[in-house]
C-alpha positions in Angstrom: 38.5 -50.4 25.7 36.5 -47.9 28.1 39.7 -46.0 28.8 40.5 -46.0 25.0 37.2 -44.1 24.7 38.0 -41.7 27.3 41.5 -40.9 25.6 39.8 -40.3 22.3 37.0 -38.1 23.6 39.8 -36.0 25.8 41.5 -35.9 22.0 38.5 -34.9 20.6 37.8 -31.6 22.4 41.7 -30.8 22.3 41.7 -31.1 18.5 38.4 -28.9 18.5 39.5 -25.8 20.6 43.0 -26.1 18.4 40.3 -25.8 15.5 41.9 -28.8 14.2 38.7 -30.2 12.3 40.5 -33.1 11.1 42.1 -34.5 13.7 38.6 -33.8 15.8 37.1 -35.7 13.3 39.5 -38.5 13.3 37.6 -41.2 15.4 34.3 -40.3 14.2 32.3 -42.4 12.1 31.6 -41.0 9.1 27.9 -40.5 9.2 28.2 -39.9 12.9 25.1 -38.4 14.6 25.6 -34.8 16.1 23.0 -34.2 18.3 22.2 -30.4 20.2 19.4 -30.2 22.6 15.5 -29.8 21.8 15.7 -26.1 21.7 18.7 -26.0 19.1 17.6 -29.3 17.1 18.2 -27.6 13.5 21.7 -27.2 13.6 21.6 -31.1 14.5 23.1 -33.5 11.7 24.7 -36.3 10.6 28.6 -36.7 9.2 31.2 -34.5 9.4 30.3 -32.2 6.7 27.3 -31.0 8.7 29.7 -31.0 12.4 32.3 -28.7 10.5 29.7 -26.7 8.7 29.0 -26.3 12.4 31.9 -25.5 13.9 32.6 -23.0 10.8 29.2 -20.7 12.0 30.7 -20.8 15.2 33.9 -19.5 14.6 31.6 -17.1 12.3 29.8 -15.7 15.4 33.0 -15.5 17.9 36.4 -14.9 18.2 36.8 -17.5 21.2 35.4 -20.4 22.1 36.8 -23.1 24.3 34.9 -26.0 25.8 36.8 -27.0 29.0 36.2 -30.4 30.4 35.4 -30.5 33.8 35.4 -34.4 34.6 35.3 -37.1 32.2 33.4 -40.0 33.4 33.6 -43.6 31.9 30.3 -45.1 30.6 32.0 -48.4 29.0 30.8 -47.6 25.5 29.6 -43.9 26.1 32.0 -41.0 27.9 30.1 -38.5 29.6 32.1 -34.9 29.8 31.3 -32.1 32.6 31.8 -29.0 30.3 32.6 -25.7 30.9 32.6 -22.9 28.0 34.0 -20.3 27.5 32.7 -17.7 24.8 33.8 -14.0 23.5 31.6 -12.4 20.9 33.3 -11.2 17.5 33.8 -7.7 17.4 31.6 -7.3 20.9 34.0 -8.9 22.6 31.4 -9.7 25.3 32.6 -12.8 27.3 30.4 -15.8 29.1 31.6 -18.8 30.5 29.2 -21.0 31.6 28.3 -25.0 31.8 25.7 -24.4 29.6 25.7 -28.4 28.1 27.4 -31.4 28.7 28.6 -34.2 26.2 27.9 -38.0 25.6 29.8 -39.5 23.2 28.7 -42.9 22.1 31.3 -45.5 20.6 30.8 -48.8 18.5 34.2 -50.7 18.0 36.3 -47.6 19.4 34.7 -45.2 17.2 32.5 -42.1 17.9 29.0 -42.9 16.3 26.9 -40.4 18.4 28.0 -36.9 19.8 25.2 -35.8 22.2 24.9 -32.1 23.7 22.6 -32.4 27.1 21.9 -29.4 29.5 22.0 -30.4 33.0 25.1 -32.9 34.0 22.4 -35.3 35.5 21.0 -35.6 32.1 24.2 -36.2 30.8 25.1 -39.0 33.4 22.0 -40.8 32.4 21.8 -40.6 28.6 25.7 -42.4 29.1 24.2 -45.0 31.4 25.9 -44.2 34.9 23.9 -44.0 37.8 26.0 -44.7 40.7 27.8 -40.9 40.3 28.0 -38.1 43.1 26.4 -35.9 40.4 22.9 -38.0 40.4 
């Protein structure tokens, strides 16, 4: 099942940077928990309402963003994902790319109940259980 979880999280940050809501949204429960880091807590929810509210300010703020996955490593019932964005400000057109968080995503009976934003990839490793990884 673990590789089943992989394959859906993969699917899940394709369907996002094609800003395919719906088919990001697929395999997520429907009062799944989307949680951002301490600093960035407010913009935090539940279900996908809030997640594509979201996305939506997002795509409000820039004309690019891309999250591009790095490694994907297999937790069992959590998938932890390396991230790398990549940004460019509407109508600045500044650019950043940075690995400025990292994903968990946490499944119950193949589907995504938690979506978790971390800052350091060591703090992602741990929150998805794995610590016999290079990264640690």
């Amino acid at each position: 099942m673990s590789q089943e979880n992989v394959a859906k999280t993969r699917d899940y940050i394709e369907a996002y940077n094609r800003r395919d809501f719906d088919a990001a949204l697929r395999n997520c429960d429907p009062r799944v928990e989307w949680v951002l880091p301490a600093h960035q807590s407010a913009d935090s929810g539940v279900g996908h309402y809030q997640i594509r509210r979201f996305w939506e300010g997002l795509d409000e703020t820039f004309d690019e963003l891309r999250l591009d996955p790095q490694e994907f490593v297999d937790g069992g019932d959590r998938v932890a994902v390396r991230l790398r964005y990549y940004v460019r400000g509407k109508g600045s057109g500044l650019e950043l790319e940075s690995e400025m968080y990292h994903q968990v995503t946490t499944f119950r009976d193949g589907v995504m109940v938690r979506i978790e934003y971390l800052g350091s990839w060591p703090e992602a490793l741990e929150a998805a259980g794995i610590d016999d990884h290079p990264g640690l």
